[in-house]
C-alpha positions in Angstrom: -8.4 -1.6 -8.6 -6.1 1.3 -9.2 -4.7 4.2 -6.9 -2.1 6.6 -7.8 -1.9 5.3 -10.5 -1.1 1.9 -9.5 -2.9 -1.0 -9.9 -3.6 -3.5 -7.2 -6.0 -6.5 -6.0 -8.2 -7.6 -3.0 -8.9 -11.1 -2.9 -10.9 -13.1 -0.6 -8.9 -15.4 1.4 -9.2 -19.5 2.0 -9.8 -18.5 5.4 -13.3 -16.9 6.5 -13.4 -13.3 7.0 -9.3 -12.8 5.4 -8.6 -10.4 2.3 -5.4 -10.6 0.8 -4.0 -7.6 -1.1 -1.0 -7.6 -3.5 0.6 -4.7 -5.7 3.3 -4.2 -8.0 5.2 -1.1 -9.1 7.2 -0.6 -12.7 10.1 -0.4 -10.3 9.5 -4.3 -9.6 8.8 -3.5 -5.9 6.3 -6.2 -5.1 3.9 -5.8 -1.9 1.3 -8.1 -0.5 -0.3 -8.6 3.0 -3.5 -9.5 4.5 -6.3 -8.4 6.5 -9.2 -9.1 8.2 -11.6 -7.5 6.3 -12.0 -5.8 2.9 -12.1 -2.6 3.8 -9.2 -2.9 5.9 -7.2 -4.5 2.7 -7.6 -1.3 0.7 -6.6 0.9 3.2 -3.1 -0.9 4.0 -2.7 -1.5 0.3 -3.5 1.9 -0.6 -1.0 2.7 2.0 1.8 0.6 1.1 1.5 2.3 -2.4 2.0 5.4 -0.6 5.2 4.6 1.0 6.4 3.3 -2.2 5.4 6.3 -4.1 6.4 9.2 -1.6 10.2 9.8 -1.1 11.3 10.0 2.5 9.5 11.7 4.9 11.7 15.3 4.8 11.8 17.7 8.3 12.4 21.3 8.2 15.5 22.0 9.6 15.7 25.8 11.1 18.2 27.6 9.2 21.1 28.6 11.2 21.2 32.4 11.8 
């Protein structure tokens, strides 16, 4: 699957009713995790790829007048 650019996969665990889902960026940042169904998997994969992707989160500071 692909998101951003990024591919990724969901696989069906040994276990009954657990998805595993694994990434990997060009910056060889390697992600995997697991969840309980496969739904769930491509959200928190999608998210990881997010949080990868996205610099830090940056707050507006008032400007000092």
């Amino acid at each position: 699957m692909k998101y951003r650019n990024v591919e990724y996969s969901i696989v069906q665990g040994v276990e009954r009713g657990k998805w595993m889902w694994s990434l990997s960026l060009d910056t060889n940042v390697k992600n995997s995790g697991q969840a309980d169904d496969k739904a769930a998997a491509v959200i928190a994969a999608e998210r990881a790829i997010d949080r990868a992707l996205d610099p830090k989160k940056r707050r507006l500071v008032p400007s000092r007048r």
